[in-house]
SERO-4910 file (N, C-alpha, C, O; in steps of 0.05 Angstrom, whole numbers):
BEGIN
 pado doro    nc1    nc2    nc3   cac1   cac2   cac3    cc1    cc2    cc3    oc1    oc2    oc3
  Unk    A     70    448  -1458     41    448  -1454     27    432  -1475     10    415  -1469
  Unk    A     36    439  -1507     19    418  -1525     35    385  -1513     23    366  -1502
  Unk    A     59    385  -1518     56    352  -1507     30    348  -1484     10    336  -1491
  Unk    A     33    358  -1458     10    355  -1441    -14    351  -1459    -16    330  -1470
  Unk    A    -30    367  -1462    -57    369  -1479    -54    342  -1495    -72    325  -1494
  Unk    A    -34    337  -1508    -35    309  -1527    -38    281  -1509    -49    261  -1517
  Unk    A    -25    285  -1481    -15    259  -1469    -50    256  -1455    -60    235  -1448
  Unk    A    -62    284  -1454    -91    284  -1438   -107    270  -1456   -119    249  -1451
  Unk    A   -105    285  -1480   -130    271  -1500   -124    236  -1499   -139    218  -1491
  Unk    A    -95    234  -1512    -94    207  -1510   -106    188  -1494   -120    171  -1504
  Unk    A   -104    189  -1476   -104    172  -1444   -129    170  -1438   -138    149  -1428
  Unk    A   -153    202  -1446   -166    203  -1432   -195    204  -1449   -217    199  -1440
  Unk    A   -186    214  -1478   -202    211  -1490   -219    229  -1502   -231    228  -1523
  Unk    A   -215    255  -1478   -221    279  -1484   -213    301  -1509   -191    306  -1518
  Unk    A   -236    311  -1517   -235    326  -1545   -217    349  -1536   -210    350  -1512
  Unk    A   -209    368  -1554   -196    396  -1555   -214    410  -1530   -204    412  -1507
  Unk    A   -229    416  -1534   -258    431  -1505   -251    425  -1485   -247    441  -1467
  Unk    A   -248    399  -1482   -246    380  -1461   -224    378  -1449   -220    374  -1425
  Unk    A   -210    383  -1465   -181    386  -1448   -168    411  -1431   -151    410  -1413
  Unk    A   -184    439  -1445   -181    466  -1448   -204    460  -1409   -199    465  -1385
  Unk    A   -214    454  -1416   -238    458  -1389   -231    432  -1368   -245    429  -1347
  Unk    A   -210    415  -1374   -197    406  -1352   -176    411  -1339   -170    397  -1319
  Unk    A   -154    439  -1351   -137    445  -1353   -143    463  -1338   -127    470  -1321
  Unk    A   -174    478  -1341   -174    498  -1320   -191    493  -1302   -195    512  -1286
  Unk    A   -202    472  -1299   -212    464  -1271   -188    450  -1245   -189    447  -1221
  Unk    A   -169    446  -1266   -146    429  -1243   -128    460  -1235   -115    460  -1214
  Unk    A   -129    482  -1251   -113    506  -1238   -130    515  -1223   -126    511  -1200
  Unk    A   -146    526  -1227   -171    531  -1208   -164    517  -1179   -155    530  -1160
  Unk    A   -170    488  -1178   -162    476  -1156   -141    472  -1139   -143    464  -1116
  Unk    A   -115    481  -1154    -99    483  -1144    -92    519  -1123    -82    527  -1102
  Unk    A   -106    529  -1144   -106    556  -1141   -128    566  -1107   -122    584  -1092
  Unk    A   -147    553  -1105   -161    546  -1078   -148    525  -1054   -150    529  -1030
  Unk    A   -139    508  -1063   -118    496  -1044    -87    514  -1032    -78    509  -1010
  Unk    A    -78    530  -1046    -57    543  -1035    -65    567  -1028    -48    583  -1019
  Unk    A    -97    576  -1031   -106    604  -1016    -99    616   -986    -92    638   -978
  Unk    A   -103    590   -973   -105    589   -951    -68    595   -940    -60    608   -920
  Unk    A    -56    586   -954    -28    592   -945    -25    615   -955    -21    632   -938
  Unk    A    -24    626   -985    -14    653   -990    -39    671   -971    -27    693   -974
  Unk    A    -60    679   -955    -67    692   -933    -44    699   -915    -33    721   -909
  Unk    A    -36    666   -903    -18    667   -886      0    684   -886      8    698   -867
  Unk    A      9    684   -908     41    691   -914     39    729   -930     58    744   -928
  Unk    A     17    735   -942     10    752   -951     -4    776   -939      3    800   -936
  Unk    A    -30    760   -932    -44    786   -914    -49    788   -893    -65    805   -885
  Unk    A    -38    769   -878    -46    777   -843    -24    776   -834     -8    758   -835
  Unk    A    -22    810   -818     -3    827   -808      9    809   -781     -5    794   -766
  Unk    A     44    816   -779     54    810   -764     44    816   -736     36    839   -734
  Unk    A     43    799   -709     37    799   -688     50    831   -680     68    842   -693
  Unk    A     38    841   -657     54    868   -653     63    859   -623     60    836   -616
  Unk    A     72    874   -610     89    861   -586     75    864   -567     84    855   -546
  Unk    A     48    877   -566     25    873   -537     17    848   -551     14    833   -532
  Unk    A     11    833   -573     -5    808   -575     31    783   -560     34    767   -541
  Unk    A     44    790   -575     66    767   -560     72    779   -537     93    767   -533
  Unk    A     69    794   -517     72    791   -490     34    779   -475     31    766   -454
  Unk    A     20    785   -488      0    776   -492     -4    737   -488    -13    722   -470
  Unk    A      1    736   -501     15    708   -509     37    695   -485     36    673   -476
  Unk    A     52    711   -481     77    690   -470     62    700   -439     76    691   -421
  Unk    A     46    711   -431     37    716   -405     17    694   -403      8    687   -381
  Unk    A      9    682   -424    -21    664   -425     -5    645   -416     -8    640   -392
  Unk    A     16    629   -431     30    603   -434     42    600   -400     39    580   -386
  Unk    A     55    629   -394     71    625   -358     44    621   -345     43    606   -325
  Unk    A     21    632   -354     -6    619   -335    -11    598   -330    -19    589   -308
  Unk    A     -2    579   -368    -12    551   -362     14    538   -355     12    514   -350
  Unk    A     34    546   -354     54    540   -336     52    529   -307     53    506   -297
  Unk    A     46    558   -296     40    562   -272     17    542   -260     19    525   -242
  Unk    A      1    547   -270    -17    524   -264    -11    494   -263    -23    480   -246
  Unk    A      4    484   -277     10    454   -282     27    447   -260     27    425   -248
  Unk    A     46    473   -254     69    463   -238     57    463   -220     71    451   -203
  Unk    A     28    474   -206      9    477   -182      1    457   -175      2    450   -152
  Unk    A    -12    441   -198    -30    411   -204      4    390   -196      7    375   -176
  Unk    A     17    393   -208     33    369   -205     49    371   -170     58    350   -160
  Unk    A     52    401   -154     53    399   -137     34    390   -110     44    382    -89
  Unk    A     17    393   -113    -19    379   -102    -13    357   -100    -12    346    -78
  Unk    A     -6    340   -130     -3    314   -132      8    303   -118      3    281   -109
  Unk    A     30    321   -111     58    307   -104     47    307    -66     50    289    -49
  Unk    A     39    326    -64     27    328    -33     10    306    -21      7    297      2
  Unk    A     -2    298    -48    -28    277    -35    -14    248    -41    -24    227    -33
  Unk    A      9    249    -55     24    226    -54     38    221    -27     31    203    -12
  Unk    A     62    242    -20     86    237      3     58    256     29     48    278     31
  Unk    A     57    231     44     47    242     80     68    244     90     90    236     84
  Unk    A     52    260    116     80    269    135     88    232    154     71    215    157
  Unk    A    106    232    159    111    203    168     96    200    192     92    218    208
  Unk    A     84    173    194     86    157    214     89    153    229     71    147    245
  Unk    A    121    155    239    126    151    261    155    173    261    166    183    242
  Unk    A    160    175    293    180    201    297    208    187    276    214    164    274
  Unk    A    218    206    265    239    205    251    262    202    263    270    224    271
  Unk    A    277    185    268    302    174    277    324    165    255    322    162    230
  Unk    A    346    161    275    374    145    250    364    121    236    355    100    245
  Unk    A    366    127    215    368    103    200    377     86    184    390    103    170
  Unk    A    381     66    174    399     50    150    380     49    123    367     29    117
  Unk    A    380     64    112    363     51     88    363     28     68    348     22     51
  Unk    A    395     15     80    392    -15     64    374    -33     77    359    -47     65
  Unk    A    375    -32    108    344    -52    125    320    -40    119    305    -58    126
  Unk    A    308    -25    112    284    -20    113    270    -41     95    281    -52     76
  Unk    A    246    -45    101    229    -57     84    210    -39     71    213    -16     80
  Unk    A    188    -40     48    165    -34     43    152     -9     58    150     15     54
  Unk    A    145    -27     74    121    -13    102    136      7    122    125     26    133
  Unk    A    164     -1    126    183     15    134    177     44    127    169     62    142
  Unk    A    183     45     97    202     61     82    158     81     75    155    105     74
  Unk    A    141     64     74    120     78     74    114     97    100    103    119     99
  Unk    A    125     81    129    117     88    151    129    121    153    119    139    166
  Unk    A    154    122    133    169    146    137    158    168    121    166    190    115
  Unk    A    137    156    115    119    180     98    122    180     57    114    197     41
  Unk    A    138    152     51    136    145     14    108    131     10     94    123     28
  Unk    A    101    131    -22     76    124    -21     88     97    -32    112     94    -34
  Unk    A     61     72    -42     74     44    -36     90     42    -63    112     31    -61
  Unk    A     84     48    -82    102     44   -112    125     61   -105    143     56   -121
  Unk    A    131     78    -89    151     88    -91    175     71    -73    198     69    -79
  Unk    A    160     58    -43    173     40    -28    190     15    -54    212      9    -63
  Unk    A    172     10    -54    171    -13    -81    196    -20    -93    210    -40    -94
  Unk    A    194     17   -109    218     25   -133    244     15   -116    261     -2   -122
  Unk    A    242     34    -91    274     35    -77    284     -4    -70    306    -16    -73
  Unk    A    261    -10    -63    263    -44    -58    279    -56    -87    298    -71    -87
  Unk    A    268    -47   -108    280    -65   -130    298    -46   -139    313    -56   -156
  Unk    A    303    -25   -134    336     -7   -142    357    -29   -126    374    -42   -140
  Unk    A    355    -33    -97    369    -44    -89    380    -77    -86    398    -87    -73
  Unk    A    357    -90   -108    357   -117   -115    368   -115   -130    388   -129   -128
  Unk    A    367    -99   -156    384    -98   -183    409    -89   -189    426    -98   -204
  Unk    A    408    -61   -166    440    -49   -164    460    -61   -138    485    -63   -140
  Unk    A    448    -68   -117    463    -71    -90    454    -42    -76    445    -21    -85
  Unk    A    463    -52    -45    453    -37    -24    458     -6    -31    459     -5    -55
  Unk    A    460     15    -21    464     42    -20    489     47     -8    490     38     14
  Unk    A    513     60    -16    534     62      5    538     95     16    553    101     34
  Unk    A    521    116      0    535    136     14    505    151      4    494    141    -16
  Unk    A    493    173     18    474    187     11    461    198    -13    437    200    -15
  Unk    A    481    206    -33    466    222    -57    452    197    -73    440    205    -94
  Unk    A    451    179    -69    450    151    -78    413    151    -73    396    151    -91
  Unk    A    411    151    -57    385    152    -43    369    181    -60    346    175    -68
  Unk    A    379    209    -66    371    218    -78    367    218   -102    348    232   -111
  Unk    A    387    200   -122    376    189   -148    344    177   -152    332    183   -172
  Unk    A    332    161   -135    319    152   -131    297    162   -148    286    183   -142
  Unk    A    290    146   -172    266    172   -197    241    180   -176    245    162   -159
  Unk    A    227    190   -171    197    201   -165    207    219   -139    196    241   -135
  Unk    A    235    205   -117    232    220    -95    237    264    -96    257    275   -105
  Unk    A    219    274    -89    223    299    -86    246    307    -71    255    292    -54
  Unk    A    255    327    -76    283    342    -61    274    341    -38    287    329    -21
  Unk    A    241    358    -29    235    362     -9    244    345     12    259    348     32
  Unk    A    226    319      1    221    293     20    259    286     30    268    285     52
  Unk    A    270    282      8    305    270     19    317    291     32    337    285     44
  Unk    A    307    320     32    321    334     48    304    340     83    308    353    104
  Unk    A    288    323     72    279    314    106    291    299    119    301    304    141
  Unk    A    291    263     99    303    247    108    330    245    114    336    233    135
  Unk    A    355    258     95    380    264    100    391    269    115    415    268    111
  Unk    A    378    279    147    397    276    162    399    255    184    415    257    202
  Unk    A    381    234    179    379    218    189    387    189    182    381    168    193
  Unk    A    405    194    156    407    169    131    436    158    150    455    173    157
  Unk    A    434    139    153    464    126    172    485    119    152    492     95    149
  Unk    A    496    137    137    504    136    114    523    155    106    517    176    116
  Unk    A    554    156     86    571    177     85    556    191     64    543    183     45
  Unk    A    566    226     77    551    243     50    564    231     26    549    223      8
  Unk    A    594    228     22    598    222     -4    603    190     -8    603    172      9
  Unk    A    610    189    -38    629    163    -35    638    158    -17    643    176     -2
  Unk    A    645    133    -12    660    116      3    691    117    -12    691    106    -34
  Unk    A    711    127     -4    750    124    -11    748     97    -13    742     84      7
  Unk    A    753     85    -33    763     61    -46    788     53    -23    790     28    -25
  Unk    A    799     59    -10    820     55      8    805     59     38    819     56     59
  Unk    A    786     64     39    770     63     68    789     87     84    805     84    102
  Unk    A    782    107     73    795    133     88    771    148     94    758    164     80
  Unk    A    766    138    125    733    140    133    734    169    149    712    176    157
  Unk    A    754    184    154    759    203    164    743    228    153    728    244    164
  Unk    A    750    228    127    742    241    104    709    238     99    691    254     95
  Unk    A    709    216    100    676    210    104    661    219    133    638    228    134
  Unk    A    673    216    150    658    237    172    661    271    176    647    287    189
  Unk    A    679    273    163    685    302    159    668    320    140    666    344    141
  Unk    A    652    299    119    646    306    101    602    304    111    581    314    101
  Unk    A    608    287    134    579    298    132    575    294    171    577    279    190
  Unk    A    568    330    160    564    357    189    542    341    201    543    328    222
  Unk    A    521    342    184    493    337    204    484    313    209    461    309    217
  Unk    A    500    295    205    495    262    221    494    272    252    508    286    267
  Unk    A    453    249    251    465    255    278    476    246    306    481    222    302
  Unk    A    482    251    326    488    248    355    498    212    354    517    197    353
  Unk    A    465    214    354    457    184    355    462    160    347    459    138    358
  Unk    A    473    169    317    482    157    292    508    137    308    515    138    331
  Unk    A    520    117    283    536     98    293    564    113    295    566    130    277
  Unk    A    579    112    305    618    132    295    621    104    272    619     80    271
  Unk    A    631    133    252    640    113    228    663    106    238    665     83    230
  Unk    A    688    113    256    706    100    262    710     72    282    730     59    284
  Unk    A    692     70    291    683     42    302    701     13    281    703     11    257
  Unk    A    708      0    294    730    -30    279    700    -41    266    678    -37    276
  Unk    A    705    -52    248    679    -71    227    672    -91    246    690   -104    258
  Unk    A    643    -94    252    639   -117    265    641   -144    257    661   -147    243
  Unk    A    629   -164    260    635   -193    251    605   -193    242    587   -180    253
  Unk    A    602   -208    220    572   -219    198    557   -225    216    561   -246    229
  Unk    A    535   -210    223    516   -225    236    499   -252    220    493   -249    197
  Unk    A    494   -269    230    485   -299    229    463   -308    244    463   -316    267
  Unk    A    439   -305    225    402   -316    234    404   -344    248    402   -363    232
  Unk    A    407   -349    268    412   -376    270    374   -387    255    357   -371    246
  Unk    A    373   -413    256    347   -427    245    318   -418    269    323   -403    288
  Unk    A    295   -428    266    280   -425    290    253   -428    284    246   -421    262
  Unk    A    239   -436    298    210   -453    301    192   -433    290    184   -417    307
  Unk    A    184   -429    263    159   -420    252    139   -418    271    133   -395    276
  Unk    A    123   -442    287    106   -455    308    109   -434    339     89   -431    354
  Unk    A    137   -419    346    146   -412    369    152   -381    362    148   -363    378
  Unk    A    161   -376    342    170   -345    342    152   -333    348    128   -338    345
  Unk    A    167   -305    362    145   -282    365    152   -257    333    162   -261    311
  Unk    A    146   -245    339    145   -216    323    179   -209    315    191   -206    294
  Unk    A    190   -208    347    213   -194    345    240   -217    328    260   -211    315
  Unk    A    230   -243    336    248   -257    311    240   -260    289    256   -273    276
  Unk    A    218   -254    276    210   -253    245    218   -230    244    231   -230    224
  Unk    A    218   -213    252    229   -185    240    260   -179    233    271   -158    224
  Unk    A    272   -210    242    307   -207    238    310   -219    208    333   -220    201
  Unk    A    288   -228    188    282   -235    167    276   -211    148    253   -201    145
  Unk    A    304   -199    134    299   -182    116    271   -181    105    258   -201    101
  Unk    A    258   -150     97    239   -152     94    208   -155    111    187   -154     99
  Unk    A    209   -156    124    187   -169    147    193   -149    168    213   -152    183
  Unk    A    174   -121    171    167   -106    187    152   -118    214    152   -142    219
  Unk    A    140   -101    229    125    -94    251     96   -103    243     81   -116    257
  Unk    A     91    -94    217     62   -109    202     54   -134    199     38   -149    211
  Unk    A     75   -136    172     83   -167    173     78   -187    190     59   -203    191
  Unk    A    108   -185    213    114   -200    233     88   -202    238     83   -226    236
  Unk    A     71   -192    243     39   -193    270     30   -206    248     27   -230    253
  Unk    A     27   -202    232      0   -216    201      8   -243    208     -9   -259    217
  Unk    A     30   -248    205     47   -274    196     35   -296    228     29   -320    226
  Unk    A     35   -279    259     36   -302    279      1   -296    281    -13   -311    295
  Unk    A    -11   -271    266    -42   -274    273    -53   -308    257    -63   -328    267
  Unk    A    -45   -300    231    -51   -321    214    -44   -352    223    -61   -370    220
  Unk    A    -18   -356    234     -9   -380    247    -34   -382    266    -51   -399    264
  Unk    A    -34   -359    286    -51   -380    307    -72   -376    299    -87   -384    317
  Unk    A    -88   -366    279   -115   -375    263   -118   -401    249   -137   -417    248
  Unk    A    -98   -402    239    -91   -446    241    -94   -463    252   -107   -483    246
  Unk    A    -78   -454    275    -76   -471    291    -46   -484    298    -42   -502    314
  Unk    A    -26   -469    280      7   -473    270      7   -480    256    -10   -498    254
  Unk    A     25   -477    233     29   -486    201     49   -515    205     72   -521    213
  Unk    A     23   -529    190     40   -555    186     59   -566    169     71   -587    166
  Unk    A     59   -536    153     80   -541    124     93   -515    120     81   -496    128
  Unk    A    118   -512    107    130   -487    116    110   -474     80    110   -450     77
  Unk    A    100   -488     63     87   -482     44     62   -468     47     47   -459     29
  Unk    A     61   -467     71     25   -456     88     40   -433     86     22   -416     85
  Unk    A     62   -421     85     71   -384     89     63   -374     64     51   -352     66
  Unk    A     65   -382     46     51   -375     16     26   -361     19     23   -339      8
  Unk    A      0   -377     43    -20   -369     42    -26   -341     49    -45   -328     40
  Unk    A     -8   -335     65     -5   -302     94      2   -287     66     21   -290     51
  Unk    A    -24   -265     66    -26   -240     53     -9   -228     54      0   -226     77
  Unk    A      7   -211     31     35   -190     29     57   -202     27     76   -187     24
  Unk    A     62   -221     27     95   -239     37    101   -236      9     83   -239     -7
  Unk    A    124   -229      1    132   -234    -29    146   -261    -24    156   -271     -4
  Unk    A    145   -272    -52    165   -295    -56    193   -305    -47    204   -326    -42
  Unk    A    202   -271    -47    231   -270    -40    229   -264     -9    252   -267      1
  Unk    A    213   -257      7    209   -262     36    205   -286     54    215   -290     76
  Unk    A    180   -307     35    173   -332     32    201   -351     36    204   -367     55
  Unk    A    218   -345     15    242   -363      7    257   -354     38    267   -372     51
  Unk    A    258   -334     45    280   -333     71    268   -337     92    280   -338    113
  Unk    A    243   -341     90    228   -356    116    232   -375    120    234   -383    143
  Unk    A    235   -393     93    243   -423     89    263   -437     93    265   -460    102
  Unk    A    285   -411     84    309   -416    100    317   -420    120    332   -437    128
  Unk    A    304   -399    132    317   -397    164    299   -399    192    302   -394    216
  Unk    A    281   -410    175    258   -430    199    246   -457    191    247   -466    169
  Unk    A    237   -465    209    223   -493    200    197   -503    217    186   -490    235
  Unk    A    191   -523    209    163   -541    228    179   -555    231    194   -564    213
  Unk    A    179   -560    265    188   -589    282    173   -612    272    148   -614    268
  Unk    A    195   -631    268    186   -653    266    169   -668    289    177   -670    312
  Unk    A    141   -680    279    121   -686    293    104   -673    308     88   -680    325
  Unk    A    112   -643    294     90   -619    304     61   -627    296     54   -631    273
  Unk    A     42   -630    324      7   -628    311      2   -603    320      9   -591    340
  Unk    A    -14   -594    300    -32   -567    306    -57   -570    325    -71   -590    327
  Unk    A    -60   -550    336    -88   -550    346   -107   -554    333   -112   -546    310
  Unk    A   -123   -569    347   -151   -584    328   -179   -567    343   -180   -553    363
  Unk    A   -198   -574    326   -229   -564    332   -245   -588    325   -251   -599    304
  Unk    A   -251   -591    352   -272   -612    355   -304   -604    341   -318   -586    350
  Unk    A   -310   -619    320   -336   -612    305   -361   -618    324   -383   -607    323
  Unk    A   -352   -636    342   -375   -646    349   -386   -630    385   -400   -636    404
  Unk    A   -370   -609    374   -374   -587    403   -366   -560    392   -381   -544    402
  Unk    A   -351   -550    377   -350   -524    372   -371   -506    360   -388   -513    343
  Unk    A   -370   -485    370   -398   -467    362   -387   -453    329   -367   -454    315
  Unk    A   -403   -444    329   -404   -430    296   -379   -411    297   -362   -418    281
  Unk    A   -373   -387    313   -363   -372    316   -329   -382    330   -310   -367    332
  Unk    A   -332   -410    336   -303   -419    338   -292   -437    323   -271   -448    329
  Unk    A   -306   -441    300   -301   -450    280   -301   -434    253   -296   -445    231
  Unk    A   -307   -406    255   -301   -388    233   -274   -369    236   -263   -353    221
  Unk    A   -271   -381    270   -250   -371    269   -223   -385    258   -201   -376    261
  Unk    A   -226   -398    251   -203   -418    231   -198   -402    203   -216   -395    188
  Unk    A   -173   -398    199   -164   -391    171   -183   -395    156   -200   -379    146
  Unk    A   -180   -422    156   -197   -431    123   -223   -448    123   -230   -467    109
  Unk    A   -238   -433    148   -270   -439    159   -286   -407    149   -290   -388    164
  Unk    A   -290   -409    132   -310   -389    125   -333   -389    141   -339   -409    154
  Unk    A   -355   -358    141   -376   -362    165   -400   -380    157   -416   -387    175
  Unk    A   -404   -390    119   -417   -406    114   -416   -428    121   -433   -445    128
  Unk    A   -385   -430    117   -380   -464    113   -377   -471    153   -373   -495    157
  Unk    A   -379   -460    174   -383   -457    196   -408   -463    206   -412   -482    221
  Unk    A   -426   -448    198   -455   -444    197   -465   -474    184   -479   -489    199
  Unk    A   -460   -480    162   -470   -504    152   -458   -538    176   -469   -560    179
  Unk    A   -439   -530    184   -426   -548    201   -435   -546    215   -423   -565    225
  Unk    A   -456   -537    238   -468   -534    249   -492   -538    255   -502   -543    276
  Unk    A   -503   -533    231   -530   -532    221   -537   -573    214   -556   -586    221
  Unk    A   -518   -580    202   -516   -605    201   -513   -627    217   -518   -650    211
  Unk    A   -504   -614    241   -497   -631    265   -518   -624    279   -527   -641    295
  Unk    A   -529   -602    276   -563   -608    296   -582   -618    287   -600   -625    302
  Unk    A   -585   -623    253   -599   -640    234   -599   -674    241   -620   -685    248
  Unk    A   -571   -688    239   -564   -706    243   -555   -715    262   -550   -739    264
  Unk    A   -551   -699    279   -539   -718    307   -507   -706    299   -502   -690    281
  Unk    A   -483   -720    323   -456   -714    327   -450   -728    302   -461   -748    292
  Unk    A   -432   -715    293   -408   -732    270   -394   -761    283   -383   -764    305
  Unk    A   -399   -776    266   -380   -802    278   -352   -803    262   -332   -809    274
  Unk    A   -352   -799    243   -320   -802    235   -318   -775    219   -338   -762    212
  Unk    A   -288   -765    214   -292   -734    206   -301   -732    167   -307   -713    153
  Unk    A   -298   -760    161   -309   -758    134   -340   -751    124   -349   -745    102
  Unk    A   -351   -755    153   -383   -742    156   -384   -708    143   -404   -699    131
  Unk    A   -361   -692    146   -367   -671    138   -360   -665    111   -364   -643    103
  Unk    A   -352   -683     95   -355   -679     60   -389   -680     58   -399   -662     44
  Unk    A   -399   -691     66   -434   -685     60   -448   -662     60   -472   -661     61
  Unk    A   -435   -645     60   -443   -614     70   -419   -610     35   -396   -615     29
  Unk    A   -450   -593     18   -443   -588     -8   -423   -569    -12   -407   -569    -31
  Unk    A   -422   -551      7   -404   -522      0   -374   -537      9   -354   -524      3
  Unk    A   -370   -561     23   -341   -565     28   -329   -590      4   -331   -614      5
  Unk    A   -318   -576    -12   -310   -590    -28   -282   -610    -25   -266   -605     -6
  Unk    A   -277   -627    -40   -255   -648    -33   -220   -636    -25   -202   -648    -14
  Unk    A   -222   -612    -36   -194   -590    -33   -197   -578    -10   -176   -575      3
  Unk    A   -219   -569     -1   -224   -552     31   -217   -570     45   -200   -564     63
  Unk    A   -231   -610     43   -233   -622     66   -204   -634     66   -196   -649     84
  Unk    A   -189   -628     45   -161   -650     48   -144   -624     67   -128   -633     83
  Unk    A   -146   -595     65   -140   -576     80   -136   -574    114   -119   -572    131
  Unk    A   -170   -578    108   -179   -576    141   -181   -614    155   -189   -620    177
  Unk    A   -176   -625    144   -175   -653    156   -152   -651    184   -158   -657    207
  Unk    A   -124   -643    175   -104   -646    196   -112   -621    224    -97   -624    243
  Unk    A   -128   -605    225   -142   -590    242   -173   -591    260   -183   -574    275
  Unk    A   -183   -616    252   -206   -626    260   -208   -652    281   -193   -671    283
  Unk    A   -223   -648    290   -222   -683    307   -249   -681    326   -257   -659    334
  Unk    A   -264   -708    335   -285   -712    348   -289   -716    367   -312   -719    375
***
C-alpha cells in the first residue's frame, strides 16, 4: 500500500490528503459498481417452483405461438394445386409446372437449380430433401412422383425397386418395361410452331409456349432467332435451347403494316408500337398527307433512331 501512495504522489502530484481522499473515492467506486452484483448473488431469494413453472408455461406460450405464425406462413405460401394431380416425373417439370402443383415461385426455382447443380432426381426421398418443402406438401405429392421409393441398385435390380414402393400409381409407367431409345428434338420453324412443339423444349410450359407464339404473331414472326431474348420469362438457358433446336427460314419476311392505311389500334398492336408512338403515326399522317418513303416516320420525335432501325423490317407503304 505505501509503495502505491508513493507511485500516486509521484505521477500525480498529489499531497499526503490527496492521496488518502483518492484512495477512497476509487474504493467507494468500486464498491457501487459491484453493488449491483453482490444483490444478485446475496439478497434476492431463489425462484420458488410456482415462479419457474410460471416461467416455463410463459416461454411454451411463446413457443406455441411462433410455431402458429410460421405455420400461417407456410399456408399462405404452398396453395392447393392447380390442376388435378396426376403421375408425374419431376425431372420434366418446369417452373410454372412445379407452381401449378401448388409450390410458391422461389421454391419452383430452388428445385430448378438443385437439379442444374446436382443432376436429375433418381428415386423419391430426394425430392424430399428439398430445403423449404413441408412434409405435408411431399406427402401429397409422393404418390404421384414417377419415381423408385428408394435408391436405385447400382446393378439395376428394379424388382426391388417396385416392391419397395406400394403406392405408385395404376397409371404410372411398369418399372420393368426394356429402356427406351434417347428421344431426339428434331430442328423446326420458330415462324410455324404451335404450343405443343415448344413445349418439347425443356423448360417451356403451357404458359410459356402461348407467351412465346402470342408475342411472335404480335411481330409479325421473328426475324432473328435474337428477337426470343425479347419474350418475357424465357431464361437464358431456355433462350439457348430455343436456339438450338429451332430456326428462321432463310428468306423469311414478316408481316408488314402499311403506315399509310393502318389505324391507331392496328398499329399498337405491334410488339414494339406503343399506343403513343401509334397515335403520333397517325396524327402525322393526317397533318401531312400519306408517307412517301418509310424514312418519313423518323420525323415524329418520340421515334427514335433504335425504335426505327427495329420497326423498319415490319413497315411498308
Amino acid at each position: 500500500m505505501k509503495e502505491l501512495r508513493r507511485l500516486i504522489r509521484r505521477h500525480l502530484g498529489f499531497s499526503q490528503g490527496e492521496v488518502n481522499g483518492f484512495l477512497l473515492l476509487m474504493s467507494l467506486l468500486v464498491l457501487f459498481l459491484a453493488l449491483p452484483f453482490l444483490y444478485e448473488v446475496i439478497f434476492r431469494p431463489a425462484p420458488s417452483a410456482a415462479t419457474a413453472t410460471r416461467d416455463q408455461q410463459a416461454l411454451d406460450s411463446l413457443v406455441a405461438q411462433l410455431e402458429l405464425r410460421d405455420e400461417r406462413k407456410s399456408r399462405s405460401l404452398f396453395k392447393a394445386p392447380a390442376v388435378a394431380l396426376q403421375p408425374f416425373n419431376p425431372n420434366e417439370l418446369n417452373a410454372e409446372q412445379w407452381q401449378e402443383l401448388g409450390l410458391p415461385k422461389f421454391l419452383a426455382q430452388r428445385i430448378l437449380n438443385y437439379r442444374q447443380k446436382v443432376g436429375d432426381f433418381t428415386y423419391k426421398a430426394q425430392v424430399q430433401r428439398i430445403y423449404g418443402l413441408p412434409d405435408s406438401v411431399y406427402q401429397q405429392l409422393r404418390p404421384y412422383i414417377q419415381l423408385p421409393e428408394e435408391r436405385p441398385s447400382r446393378y439395376g435390380n428394379r424388382s426391388r425397386d417396385l416392391a419397395a414402393a406400394p403406392d405408385r400409381p395404376a397409371t404410372g409407367p411398369d418399372w420393368n418395361y426394356p429402356r427406351r431409345e434417347k428421344f431426339v428434338l428434331a430442328p423446326f420453324n420458330i415462324n410455324t410452331a404451335d404450343t405443343t412443339q415448344l413445349k418439347q423444349i425443356r423448360g417451356i410450359g403451357s404458359k410459356l409456349s402461348a407467351r412465346i407464339v402470342k408475342y411472335r404473331d404480335g411481330l409479325g414472326g421473328f426475324r432473328d432467332m435474337e428477337q426470343l431474348k425479347e419474350v418475357f420469362g424465357l431464361s437464358p438457358e431456355v433462350v439457348d435451347s430455343l436456339q438450338k433446336y429451332s430456326y428462321v427460314q432463310k428468306g423469311y419476311a414478316p408481316q408488314k403494316l402499311n403506315i399509310n392505311t393502318a389505324t391507331a389500334d392496328e398499329l399498337r398492336a405491334h410488339a414494339y408500337i406503343s399506343p403513343n408512338v401509334a397515335r403520333a403515326v397517325v396524327a402525322y399522317r393526317e397533318q401531312h398527307g400519306p408517307y412517301r418513303q418509310l424514312e418519313d416516320i423518323q420525323k415524329i420525335k418520340i421515334i427514335s433512331p433504335e425504335l426505327y432501325e427495329k420497326l423498319q423490317p415490319y413497315l411498308s407503304l
